[in-house]
Gaussian input, Z-matrix of N, CA and C with variables (Angstrom, degrees):
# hf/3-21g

backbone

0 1
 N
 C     1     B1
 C     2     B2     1     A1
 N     3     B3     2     A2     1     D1
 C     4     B4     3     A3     2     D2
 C     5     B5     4     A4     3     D3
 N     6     B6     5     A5     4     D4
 C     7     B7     6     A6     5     D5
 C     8     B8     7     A7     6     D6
 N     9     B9     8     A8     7     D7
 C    10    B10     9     A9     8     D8
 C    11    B11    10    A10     9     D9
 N    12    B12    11    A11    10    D10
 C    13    B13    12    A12    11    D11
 C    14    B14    13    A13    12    D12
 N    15    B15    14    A14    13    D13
 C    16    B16    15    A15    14    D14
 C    17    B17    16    A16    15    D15
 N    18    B18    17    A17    16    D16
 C    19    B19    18    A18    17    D17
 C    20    B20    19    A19    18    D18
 N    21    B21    20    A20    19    D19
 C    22    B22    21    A21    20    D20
 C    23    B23    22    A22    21    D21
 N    24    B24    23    A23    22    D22
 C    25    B25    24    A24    23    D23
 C    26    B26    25    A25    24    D24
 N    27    B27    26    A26    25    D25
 C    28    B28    27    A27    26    D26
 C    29    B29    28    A28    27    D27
 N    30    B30    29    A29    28    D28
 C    31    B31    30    A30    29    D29
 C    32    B32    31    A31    30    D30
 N    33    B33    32    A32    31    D31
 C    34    B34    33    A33    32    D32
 C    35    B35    34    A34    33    D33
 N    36    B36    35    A35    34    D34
 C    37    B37    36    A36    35    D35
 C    38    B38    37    A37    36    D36
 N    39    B39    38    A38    37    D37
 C    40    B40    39    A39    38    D38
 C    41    B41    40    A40    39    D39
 N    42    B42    41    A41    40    D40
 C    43    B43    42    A42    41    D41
 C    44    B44    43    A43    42    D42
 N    45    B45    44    A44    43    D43
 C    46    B46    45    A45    44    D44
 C    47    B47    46    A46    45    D45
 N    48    B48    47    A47    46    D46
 C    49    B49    48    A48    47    D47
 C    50    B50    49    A49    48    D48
 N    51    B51    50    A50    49    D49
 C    52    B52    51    A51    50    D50
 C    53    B53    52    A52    51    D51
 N    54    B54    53    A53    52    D52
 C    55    B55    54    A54    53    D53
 C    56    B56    55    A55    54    D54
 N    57    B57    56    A56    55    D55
 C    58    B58    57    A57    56    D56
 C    59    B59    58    A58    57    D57
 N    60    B60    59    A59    58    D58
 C    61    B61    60    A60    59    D59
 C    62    B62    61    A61    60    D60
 N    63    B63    62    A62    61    D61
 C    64    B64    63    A63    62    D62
 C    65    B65    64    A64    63    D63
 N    66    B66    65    A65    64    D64
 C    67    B67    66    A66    65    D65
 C    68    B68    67    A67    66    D66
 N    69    B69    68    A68    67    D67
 C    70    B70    69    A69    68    D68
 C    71    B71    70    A70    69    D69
 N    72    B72    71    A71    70    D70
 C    73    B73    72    A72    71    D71
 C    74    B74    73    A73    72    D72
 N    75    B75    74    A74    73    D73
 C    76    B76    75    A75    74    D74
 C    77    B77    76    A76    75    D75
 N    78    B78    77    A77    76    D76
 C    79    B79    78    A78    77    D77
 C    80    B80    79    A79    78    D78
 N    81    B81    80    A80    79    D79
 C    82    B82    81    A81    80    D80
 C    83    B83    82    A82    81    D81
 N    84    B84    83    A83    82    D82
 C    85    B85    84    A84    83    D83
 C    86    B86    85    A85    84    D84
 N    87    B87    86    A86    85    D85
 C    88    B88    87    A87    86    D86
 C    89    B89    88    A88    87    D87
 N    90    B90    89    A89    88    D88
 C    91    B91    90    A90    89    D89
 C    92    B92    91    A91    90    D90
 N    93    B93    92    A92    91    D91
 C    94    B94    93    A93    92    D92
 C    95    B95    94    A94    93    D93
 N    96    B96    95    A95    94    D94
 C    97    B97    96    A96    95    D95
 C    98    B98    97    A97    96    D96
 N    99    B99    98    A98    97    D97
 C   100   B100    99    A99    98    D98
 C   101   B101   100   A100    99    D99
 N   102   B102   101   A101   100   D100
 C   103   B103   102   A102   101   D101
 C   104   B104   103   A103   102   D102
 N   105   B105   104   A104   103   D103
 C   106   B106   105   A105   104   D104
 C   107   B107   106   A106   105   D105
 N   108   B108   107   A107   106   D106
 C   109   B109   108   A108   107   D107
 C   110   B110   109   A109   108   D108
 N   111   B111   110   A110   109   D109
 C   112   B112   111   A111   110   D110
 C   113   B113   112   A112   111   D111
 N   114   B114   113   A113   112   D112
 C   115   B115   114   A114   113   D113
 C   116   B116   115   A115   114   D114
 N   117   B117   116   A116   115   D115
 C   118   B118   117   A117   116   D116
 C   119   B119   118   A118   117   D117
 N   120   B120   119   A119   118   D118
 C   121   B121   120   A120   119   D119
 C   122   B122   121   A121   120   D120
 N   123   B123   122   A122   121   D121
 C   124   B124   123   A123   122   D122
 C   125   B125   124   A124   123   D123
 N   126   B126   125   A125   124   D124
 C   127   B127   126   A126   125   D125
 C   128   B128   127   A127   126   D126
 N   129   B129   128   A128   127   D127
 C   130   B130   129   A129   128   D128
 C   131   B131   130   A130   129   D129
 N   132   B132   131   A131   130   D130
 C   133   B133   132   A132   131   D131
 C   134   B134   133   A133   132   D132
 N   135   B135   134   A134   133   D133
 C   136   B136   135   A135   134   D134
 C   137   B137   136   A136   135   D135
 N   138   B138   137   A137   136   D136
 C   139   B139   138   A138   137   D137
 C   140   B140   139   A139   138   D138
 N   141   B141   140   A140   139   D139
 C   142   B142   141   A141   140   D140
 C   143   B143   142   A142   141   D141
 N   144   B144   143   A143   142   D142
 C   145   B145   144   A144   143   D143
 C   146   B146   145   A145   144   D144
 N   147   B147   146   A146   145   D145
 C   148   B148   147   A147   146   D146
 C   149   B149   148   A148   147   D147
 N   150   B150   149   A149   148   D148
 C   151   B151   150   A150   149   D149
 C   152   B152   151   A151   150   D150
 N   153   B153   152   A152   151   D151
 C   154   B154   153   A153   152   D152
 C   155   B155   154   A154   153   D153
 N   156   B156   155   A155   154   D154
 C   157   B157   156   A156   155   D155
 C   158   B158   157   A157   156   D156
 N   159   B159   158   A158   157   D157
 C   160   B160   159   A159   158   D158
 C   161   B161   160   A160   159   D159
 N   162   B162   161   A161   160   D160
 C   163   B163   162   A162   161   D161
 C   164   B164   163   A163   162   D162
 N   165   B165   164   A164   163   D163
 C   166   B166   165   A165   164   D164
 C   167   B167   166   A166   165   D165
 N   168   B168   167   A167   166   D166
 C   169   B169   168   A168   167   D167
 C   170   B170   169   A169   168   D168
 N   171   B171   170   A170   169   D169
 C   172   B172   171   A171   170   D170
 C   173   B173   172   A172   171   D171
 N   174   B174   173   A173   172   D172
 C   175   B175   174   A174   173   D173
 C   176   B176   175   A175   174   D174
 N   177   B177   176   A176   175   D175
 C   178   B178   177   A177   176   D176
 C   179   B179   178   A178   177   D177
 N   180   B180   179   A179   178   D178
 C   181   B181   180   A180   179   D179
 C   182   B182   181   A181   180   D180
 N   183   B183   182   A182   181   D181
 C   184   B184   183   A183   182   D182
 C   185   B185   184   A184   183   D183
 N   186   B186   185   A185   184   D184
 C   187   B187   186   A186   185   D185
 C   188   B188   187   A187   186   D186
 N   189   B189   188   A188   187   D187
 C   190   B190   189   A189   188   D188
 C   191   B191   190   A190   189   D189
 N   192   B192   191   A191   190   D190
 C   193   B193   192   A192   191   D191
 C   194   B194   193   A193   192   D192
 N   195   B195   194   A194   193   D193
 C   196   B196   195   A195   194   D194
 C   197   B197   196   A196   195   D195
 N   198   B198   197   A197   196   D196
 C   199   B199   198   A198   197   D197
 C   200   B200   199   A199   198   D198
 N   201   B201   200   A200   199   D199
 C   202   B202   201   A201   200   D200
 C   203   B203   202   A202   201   D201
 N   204   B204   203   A203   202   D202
 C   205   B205   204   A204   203   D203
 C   206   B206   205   A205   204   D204
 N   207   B207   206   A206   205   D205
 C   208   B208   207   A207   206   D206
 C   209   B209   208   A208   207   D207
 N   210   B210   209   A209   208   D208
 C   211   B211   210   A210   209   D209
 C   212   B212   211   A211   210   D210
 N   213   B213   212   A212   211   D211
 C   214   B214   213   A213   212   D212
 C   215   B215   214   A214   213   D213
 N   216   B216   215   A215   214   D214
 C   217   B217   216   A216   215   D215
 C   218   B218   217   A217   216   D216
 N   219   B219   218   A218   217   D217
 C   220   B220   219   A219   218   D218
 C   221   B221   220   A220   219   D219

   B1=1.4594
   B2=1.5250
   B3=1.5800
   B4=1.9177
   B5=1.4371
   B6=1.3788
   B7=0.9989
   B8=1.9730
   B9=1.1187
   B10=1.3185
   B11=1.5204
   B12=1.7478
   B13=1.9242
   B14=1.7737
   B15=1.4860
   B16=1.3790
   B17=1.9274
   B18=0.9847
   B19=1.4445
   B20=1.2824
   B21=1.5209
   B22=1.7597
   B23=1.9590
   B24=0.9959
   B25=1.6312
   B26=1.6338
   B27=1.4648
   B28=0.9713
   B29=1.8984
   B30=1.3263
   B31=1.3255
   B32=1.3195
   B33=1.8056
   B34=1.9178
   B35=1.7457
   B36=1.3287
   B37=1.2134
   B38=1.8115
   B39=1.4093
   B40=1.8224
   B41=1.6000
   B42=1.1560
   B43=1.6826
   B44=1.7762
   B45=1.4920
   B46=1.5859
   B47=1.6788
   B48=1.4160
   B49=1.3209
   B50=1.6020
   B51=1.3999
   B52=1.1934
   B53=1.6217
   B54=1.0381
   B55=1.3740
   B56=1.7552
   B57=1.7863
   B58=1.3112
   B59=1.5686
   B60=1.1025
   B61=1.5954
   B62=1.0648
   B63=1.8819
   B64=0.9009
   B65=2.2259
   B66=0.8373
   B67=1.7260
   B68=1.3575
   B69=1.5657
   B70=1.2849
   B71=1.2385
   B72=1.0876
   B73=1.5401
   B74=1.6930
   B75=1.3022
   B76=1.4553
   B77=2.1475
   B78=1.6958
   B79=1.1984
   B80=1.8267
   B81=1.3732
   B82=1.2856
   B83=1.2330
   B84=1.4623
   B85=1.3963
   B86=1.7436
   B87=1.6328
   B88=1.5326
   B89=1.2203
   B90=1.2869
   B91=1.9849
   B92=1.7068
   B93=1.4241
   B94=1.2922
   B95=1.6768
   B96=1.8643
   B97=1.4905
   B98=1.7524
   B99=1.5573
   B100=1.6114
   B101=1.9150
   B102=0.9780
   B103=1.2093
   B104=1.7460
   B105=1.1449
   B106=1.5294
   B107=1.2349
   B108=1.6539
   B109=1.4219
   B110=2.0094
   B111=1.1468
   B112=1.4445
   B113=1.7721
   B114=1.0009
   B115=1.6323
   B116=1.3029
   B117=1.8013
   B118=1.0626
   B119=1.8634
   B120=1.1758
   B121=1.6033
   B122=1.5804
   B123=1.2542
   B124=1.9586
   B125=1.1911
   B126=1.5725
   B127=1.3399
   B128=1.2401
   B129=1.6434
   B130=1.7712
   B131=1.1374
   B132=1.6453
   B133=1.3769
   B134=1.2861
   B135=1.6281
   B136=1.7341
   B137=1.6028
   B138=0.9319
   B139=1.6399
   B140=1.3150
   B141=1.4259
   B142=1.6231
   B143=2.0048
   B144=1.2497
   B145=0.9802
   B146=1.4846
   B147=1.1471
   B148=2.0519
   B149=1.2842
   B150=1.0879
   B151=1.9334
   B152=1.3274
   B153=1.4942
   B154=1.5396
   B155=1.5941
   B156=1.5938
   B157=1.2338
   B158=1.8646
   B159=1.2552
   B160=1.2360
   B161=1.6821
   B162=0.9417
   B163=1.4659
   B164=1.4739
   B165=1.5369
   B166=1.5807
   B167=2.1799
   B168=1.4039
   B169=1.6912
   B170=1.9295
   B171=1.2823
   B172=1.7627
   B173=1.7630
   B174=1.3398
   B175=1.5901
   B176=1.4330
   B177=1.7537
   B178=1.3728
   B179=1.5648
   B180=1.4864
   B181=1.8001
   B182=1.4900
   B183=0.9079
   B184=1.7079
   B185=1.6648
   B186=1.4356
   B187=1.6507
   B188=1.1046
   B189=1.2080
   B190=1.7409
   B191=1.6744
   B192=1.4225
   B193=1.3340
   B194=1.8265
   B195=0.7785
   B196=1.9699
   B197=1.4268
   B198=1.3365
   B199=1.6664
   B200=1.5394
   B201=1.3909
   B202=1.4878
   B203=1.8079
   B204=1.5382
   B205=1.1124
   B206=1.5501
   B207=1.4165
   B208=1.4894
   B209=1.5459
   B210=1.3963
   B211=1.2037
   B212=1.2374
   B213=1.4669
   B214=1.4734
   B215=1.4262
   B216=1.5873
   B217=1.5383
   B218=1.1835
   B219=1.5081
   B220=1.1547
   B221=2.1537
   A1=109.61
   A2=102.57
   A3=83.60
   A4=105.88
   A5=111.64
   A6=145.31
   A7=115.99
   A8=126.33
   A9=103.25
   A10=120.77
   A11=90.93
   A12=105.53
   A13=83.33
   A14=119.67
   A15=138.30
   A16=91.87
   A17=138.43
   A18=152.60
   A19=117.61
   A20=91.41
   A21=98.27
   A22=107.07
   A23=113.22
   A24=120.02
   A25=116.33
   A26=120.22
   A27=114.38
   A28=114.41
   A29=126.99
   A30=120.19
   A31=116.01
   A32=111.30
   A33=120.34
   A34=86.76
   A35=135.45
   A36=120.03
   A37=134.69
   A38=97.65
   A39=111.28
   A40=94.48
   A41=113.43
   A42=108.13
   A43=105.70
   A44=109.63
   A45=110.11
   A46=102.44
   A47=116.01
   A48=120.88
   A49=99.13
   A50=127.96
   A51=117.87
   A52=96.61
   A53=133.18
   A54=131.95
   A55=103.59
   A56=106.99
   A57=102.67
   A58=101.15
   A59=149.66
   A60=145.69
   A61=127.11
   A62=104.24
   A63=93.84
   A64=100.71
   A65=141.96
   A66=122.26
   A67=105.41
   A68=131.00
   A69=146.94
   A70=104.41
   A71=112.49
   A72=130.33
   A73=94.51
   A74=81.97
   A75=118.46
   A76=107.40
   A77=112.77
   A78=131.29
   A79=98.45
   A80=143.34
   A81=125.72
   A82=117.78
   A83=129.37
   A84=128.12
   A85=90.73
   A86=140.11
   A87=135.56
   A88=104.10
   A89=128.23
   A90=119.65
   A91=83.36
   A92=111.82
   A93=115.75
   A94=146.11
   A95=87.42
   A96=112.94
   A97=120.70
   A98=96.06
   A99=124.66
   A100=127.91
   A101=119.41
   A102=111.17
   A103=112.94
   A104=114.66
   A105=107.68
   A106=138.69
   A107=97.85
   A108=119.37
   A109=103.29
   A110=91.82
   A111=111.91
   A112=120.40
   A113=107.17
   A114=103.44
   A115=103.41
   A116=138.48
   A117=119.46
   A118=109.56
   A119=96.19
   A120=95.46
   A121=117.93
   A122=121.07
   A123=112.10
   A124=106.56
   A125=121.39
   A126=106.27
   A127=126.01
   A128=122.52
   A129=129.48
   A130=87.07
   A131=125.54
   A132=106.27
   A133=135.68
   A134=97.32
   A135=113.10
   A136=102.52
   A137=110.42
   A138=124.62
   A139=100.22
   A140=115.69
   A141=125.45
   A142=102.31
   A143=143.41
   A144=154.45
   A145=123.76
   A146=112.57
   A147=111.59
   A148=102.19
   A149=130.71
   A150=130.30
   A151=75.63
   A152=106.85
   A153=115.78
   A154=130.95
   A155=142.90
   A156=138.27
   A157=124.81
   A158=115.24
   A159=102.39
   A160=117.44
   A161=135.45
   A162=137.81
   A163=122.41
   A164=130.96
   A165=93.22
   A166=92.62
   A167=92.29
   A168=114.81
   A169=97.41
   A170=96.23
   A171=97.22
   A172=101.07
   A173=118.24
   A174=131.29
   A175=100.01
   A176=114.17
   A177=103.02
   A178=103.52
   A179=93.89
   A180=96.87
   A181=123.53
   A182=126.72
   A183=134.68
   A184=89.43
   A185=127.05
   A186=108.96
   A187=96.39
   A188=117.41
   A189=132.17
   A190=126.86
   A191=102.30
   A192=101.21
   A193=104.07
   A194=102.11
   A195=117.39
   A196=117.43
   A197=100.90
   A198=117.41
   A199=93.94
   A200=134.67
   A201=129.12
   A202=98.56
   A203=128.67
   A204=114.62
   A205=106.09
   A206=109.80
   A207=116.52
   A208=124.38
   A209=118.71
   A210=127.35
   A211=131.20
   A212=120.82
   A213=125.14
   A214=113.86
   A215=102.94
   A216=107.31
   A217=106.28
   A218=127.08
   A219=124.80
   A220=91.99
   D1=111.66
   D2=168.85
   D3=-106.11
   D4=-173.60
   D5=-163.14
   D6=-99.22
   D7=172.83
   D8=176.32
   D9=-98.42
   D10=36.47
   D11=-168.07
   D12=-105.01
   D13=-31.88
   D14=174.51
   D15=106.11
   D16=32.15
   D17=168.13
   D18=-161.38
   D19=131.39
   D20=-168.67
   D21=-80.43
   D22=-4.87
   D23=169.44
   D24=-99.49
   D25=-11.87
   D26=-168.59
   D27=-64.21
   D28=-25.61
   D29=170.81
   D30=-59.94
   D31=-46.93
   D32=-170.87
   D33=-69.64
   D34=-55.77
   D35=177.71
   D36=-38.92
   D37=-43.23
   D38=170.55
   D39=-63.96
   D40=-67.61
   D41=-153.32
   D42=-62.38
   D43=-11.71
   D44=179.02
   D45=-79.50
   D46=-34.04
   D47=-167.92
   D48=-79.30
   D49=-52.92
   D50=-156.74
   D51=-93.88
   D52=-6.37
   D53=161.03
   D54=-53.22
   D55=-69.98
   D56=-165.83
   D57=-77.27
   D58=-0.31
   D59=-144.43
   D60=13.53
   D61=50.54
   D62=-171.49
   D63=-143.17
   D64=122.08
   D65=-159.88
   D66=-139.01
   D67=140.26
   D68=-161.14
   D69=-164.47
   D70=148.95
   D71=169.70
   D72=-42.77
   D73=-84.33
   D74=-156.95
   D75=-35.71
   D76=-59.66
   D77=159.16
   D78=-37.95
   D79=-76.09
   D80=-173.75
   D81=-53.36
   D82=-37.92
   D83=-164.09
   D84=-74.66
   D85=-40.14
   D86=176.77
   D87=-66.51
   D88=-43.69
   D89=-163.84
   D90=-70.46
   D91=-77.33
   D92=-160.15
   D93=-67.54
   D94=2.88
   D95=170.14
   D96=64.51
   D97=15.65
   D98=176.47
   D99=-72.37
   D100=153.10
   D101=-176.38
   D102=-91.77
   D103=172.19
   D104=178.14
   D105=-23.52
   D106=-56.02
   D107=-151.29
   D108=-90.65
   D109=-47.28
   D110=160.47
   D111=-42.05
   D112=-57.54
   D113=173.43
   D114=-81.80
   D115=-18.32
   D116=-177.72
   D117=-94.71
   D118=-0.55
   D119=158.13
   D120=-111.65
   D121=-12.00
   D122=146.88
   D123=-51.89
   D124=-51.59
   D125=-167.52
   D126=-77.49
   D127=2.52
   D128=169.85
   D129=-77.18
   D130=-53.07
   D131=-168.21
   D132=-41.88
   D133=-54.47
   D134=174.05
   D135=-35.08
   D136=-55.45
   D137=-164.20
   D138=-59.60
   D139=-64.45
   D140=-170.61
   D141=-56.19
   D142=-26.69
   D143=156.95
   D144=-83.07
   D145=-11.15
   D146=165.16
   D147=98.36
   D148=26.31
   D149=-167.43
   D150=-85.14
   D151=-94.19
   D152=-169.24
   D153=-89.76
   D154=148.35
   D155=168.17
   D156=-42.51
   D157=142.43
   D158=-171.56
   D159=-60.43
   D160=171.74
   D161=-179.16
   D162=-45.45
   D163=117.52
   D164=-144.65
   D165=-128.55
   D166=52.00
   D167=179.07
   D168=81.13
   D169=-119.34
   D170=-163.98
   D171=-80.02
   D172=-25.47
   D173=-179.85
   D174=-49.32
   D175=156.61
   D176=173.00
   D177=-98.32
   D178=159.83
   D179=169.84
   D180=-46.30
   D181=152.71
   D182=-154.17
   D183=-109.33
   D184=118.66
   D185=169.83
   D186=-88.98
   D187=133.84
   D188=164.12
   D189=-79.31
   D190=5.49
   D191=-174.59
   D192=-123.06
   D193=108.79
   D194=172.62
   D195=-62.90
   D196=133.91
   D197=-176.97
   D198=-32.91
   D199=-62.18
   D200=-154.17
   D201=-83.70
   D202=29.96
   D203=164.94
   D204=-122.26
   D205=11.55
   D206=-172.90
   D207=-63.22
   D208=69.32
   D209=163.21
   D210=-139.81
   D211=152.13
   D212=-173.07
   D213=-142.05
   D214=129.27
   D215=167.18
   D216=-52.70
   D217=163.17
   D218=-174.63
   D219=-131.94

């Protein structure tokens, strides 16, 4: 079942990223017990929705959204 993010983790995923400010492949696939491809398409999402900056070469993605903006329609 997804969601209208098109992933049913993609909200617990934002609020994990912009909680820590901090987002990686690698960090979602350990919190969230996910496989590669899977956290590396949460994390287009983030992007495709404004959570985090697009991919920015070896640098990590920049989250653009601050602990005090942490909310989501549901």
């Amino acid at each position: 079942m997804h969601t209208k993010f098109e992933d049913d983790l993609f909200l617990e995923v934002a609020r994990y990223v912009i909680e820590n400010q901090d987002c990686s492949i690698y960090k979602i696939q350990m919190q969230f017990n996910l496989k590669f491809n899977r956290a590396k398409d949460l994390v287009n999402l983030l992007e495709k929705y404004g959570v985090v900056s697009e991919l920015l070469g070896m640098k990590p993605r920049k989250v653009l959204v601050g602990k005090n903006e942490l909310y989501f329609e549901a």
